[in-house]
C-alpha positions as CSV (number, residue, x, y, z in Angstrom):
1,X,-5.5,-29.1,-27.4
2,X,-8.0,-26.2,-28.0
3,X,-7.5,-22.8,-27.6
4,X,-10.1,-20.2,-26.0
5,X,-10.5,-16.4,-26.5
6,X,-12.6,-14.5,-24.7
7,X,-13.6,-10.7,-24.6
8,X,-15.5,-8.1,-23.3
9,X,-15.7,-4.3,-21.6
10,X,-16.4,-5.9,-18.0
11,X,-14.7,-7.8,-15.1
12,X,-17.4,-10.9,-16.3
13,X,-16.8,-12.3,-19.5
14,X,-18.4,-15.4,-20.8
15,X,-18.2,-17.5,-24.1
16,X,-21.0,-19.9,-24.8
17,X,-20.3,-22.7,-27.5
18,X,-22.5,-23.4,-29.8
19,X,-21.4,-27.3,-30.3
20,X,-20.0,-28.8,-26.9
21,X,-16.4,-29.8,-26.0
22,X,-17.0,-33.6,-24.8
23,X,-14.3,-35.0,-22.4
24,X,-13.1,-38.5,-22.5
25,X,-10.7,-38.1,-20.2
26,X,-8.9,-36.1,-17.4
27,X,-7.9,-32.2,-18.9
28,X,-6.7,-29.3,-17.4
29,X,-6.9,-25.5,-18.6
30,X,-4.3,-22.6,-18.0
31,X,-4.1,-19.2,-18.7
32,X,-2.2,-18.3,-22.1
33,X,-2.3,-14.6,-22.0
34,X,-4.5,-11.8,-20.2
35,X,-4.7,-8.0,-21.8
36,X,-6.4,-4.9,-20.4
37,X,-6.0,-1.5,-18.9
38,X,-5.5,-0.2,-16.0
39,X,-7.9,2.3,-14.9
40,X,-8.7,0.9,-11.5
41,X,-9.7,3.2,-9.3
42,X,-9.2,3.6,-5.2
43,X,-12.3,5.9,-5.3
44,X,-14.8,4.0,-7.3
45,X,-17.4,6.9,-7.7
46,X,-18.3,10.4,-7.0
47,X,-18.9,11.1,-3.3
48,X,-20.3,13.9,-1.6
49,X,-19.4,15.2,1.7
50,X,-16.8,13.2,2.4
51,X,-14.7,15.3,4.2
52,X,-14.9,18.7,6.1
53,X,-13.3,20.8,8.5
54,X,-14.8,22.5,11.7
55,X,-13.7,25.9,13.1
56,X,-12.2,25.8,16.5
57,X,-16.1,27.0,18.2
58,X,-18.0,24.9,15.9
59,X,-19.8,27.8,14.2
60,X,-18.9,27.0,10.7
61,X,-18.4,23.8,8.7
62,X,-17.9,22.7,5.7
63,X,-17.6,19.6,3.5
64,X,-16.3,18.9,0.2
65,X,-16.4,15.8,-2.1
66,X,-13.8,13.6,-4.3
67,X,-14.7,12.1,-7.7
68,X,-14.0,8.8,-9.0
69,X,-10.1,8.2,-9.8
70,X,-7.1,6.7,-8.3
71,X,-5.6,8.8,-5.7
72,X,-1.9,8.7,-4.2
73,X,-1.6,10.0,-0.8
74,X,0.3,13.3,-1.9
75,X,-3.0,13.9,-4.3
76,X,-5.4,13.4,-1.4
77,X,-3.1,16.0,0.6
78,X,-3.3,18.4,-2.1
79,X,-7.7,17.8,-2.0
80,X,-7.6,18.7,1.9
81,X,-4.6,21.5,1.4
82,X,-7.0,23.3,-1.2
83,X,-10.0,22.5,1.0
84,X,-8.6,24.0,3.8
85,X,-7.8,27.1,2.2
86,X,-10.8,27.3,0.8
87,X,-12.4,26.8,4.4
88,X,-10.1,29.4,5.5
89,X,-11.6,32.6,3.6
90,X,-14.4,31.7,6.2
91,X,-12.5,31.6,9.1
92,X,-8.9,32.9,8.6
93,X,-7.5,32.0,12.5
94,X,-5.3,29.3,11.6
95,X,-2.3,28.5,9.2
96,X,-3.2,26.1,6.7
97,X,0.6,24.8,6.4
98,X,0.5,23.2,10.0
99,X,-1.5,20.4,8.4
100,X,0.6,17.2,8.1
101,X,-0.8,13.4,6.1
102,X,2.1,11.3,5.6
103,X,3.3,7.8,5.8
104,X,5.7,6.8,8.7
105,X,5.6,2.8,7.9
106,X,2.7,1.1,7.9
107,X,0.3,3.5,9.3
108,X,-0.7,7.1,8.3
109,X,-0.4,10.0,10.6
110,X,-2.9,13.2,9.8
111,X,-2.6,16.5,12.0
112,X,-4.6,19.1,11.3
113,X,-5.3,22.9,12.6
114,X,-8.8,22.7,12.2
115,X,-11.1,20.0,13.3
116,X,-11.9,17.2,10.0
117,X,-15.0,15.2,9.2
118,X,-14.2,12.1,7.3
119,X,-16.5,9.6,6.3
120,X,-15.8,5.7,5.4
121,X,-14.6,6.0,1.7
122,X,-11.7,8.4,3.1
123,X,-11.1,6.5,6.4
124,X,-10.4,3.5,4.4
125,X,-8.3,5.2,2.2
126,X,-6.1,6.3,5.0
127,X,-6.7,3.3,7.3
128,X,-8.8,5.3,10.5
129,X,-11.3,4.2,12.1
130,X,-12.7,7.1,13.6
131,X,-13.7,9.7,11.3
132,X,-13.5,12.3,13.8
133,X,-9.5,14.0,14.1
134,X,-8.9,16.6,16.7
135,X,-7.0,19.9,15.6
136,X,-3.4,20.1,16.6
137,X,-3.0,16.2,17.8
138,X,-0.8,14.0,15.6
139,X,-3.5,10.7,15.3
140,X,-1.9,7.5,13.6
141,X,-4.3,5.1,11.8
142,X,-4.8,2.1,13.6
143,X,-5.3,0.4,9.8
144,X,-3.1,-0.7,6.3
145,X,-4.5,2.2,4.3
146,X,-6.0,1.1,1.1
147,X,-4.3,3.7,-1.4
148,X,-3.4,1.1,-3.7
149,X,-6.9,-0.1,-5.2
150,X,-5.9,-3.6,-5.1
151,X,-2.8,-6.2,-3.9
152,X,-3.4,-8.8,-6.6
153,X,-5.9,-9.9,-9.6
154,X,-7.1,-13.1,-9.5
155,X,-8.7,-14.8,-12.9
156,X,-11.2,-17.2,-11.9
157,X,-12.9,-19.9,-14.0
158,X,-15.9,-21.8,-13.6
159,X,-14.5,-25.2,-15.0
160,X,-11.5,-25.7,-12.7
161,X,-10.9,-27.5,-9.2
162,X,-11.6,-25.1,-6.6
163,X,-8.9,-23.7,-4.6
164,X,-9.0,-23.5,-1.0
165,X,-8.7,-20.4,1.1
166,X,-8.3,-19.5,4.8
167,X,-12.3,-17.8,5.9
168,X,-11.7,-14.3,7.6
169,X,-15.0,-14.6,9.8
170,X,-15.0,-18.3,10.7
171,X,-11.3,-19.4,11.4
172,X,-12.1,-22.8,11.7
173,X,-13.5,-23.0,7.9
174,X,-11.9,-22.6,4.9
175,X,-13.3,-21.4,1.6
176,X,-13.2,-22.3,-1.6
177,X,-12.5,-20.4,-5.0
178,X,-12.4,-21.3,-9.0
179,X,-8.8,-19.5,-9.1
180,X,-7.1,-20.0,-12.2
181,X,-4.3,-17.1,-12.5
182,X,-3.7,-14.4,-9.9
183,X,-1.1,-11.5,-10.2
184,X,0.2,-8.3,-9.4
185,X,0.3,-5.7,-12.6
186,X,3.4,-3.4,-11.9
187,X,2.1,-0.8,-14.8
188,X,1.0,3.2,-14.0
189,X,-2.5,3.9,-13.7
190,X,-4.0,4.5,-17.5
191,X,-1.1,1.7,-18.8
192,X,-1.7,-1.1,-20.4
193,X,-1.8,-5.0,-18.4
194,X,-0.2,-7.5,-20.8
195,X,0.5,-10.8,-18.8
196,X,1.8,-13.8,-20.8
197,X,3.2,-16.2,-18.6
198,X,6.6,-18.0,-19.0
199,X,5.5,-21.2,-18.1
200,X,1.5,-22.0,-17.7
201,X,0.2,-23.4,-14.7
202,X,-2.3,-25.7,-16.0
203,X,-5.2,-26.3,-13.5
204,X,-7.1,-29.8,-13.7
205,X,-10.5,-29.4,-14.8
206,X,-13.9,-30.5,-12.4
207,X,-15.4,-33.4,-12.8
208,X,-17.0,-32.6,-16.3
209,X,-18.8,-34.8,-19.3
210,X,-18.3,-31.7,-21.2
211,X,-18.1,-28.0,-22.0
212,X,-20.5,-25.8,-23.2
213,X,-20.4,-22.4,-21.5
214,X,-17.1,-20.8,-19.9
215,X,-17.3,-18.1,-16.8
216,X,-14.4,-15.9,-16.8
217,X,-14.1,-13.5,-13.2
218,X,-11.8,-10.6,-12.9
219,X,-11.3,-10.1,-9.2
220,X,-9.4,-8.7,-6.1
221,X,-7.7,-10.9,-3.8
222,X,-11.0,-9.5,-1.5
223,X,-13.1,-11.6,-3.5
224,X,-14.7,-8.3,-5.4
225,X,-15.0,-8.2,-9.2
226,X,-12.1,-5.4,-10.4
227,X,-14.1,-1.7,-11.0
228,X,-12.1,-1.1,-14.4
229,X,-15.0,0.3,-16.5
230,X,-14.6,0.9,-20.3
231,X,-11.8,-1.3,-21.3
232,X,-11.6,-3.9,-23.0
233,X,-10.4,-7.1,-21.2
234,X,-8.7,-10.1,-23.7
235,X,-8.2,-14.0,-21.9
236,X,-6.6,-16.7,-23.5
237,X,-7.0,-19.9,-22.3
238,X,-5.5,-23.5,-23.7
239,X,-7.6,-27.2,-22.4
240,X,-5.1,-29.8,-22.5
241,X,-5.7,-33.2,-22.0
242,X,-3.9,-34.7,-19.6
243,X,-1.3,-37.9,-20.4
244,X,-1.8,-40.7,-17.6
C-alpha cells in the first residue's frame, strides 16, 4: 500500500518520482481525499459588449460588459435592470420595470421594453440561441441555461483503466476517459470543497511495469479542465495491490 499527495494552484497537478514504483502484480488506485475552493466561475473573464439595448427607432445603442465571477440569475437581472436605467437617461420613453428574466422550469423567459443585444457568453448563460430579443415579446430559451458553472467534477488520472463514455457528435462511437473520482460539491461559491469519501472506489490500474510520473486532471463533466484560479488544490490517492 503507498500513499500519494499531490498539490498545486491549478486544475493540472503532477508528481514525478524520483525512484520508480515497480509492479509485480495487478493494483488499483482510489481517491482518498480531494481539498480546494470554490471560486469557479460561470463568467470566466472580463467581457466587453456583451449586452446592449436599442431604442425603439434604432438611433441610439448601447452596450455594457460583465467581469469575471459567478453569477445567479437575480444578479444578472440586476446587471441589465441598472443597464437599462442607465440607457434610459438617453432615451427616457419606456419604463424600466416592464422588464421580466425569470425561470419558469427548465427554460428562461426574458421580456424586455427596449430592444437587447446579447452575445454568446450571455446567451449561454441564459440558454438563447438568438442574441437578438424583440421589445415587449415574452421569448423563452430554447436551451438548459448554464448558470451553474458546472454539473459535476471529475478527477482523472493517467494510470487507471479508461472509462467509457457515450460521443456527443458520432453516436455510434463511444469515448474513452482516465476517470478516477467524479462529484458534485454542494458548498457556496468562495467555500471550501472537502471530499473524503466513505468507502473508496478503487480503480484497477493500466497495464503498467511501473510508475514514475502521475497526471492528476480537474475537470467538468464537458471534458474542460475546472477555471478555479488561485487556490490551492490537495489529492490523496492510495495504490493497492490487488489479492487474486
Amino acid at each position: 500500500m503507498k500513499l500519494f499527495k499531490i498539490t498545486g494552484n491549478t486544475s493540472k497537478l503532477e508528481l514525478r518520482l524520483e525512484h520508480p514504483i515497480h509492479l509485480d502484480g495487478q493494483y488499483s488506485i482510489g481517491l482518498v481525499g480531494f481539498y480546494s475552493d470554490n471560486f469557479i466561475s460561470n463568467v470566466p473573464k472580463d467581457y466587453k459588449n456583451v449586452y446592449g439595448f436599442s431604442s425603439v427607432d434604432g438611433k441610439i445603442s448601447e452596450f455594457y460588459n460583465i467581469n469575471k465571477g459567478n453569477y445567479s440569475l437575480e444578479e444578472i437581472k440586476s446587471l441589465f435592470m441598472i443597464s437599462l436605467k442607465d440607457f434610459k437617461k438617453k432615451y427616457d420613453k419606456f419604463d424600466e420595470n416592464d422588464f421580466e428574466l425569470t425561470n419558469k422550469g427548465p427554460f428562461i423567459l426574458i421580456k424586455s421594453p427596449v430592444k437587447i443585444f446579447l452575445t454568446s457568453i450571455i446567451c449561454d448563460l441564459l440558454g438563447f440561441k438568438d442574441g437578438n430579443i424583440e421589445p415587449n415579446i415574452l421569448i423563452e430559451g430554447i436551451k438548459l441555461p448554464k448558470i451553474r458553472a458546472f454539473d459535476v467534477i471529475e478527477i482523472h488520472c493517467n494510470l487507471v483503466e479508461p472509462s467509457l463514455e457515450n460521443h456527443y457528435d458520432y453516436s455510434h462511437l463511444h469515448k474513452e476517459s482516465e476517470i478516477l473520482y467524479s462529484f458534485y460539491p454542494n458548498v457556496e461559491f468562495g467555500s471550501k470543497i472537502s471530499v473524503r469519501p466513505y468507502e473508496i472506489d478503487y480503480i484497477p490500474i493500466k497495464n503498467l511495469d511501473k510508475i514514475q510520473t502521475i497526471f492528476i486532471s480537474i475537470q467538468d463533466n464537458e471534458g474542460n479542465l475546472i477555471n478555479n484560479e488561485k487556490v490551492k488544490n490537495i489529492v490523496y490517492l492510495r495504490l493497492i495491490k490487488q489479492n487474486i
